[in-house]
N, C-alpha and C positions, 0 to 999 in steps of 0.2 A: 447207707454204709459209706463212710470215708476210703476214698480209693488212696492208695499208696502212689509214691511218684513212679515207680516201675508199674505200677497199674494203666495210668495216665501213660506212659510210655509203649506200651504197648497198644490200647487203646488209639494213640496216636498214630503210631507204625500201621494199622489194622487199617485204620482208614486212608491209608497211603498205600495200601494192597501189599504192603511188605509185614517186614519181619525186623524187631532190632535184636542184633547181635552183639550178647554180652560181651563173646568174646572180643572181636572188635572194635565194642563200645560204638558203635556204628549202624542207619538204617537207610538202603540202599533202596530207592524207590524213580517211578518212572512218572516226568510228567508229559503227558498224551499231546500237552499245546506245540511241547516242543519236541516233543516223538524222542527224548533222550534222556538215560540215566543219570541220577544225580545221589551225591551218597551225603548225609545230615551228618556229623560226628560228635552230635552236642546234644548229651539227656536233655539242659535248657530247653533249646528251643524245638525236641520232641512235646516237654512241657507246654513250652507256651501253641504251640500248634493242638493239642489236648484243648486248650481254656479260649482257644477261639473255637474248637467245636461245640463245646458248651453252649457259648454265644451266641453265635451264627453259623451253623453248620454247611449252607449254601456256599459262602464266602468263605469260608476259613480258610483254606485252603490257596485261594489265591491273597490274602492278606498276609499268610504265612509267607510266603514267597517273596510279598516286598520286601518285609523284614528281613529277610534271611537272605545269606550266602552261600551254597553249597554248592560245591566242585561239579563238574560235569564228569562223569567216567567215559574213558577214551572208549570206542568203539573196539 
């Protein structure tokens, strides 16, 4: 079955132990290295964090990271 890109987007969020928020367009998720919250605001690169799990499920997750920028939330 072909998954839909809200499929993949959740999927993504899921494995980041979050949730995206349509409203917000937004998935706020915590990485453990740095013991701090960081909020994604781009379906994008929910997407491509999806197509690295496919791939390499080990890694993904810190490959997503290099590519990407997202905001740290203030304490």
């Amino acid at each position: 079955m072909t998954k839909t890109n809200e499929d993949k987007i959740s999927i993504a969020a899921q494995f980041l132990f979050s949730k995206w928020n349509e409203k917000s367009q937004s998935c706020i998720y915590r990485d453990d290295a740095t013991d701090k919250d960081y909020v994604c605001n781009s379906k994008a690169e929910m997407i491509d964090l999806y197509d690295l799990i496919k791939k390499c499920s080990q890694d993904a997750f810190n490959q997503w990271c290099v590519q990407t920028t997202h905001d740290e939330i203030a304490d």
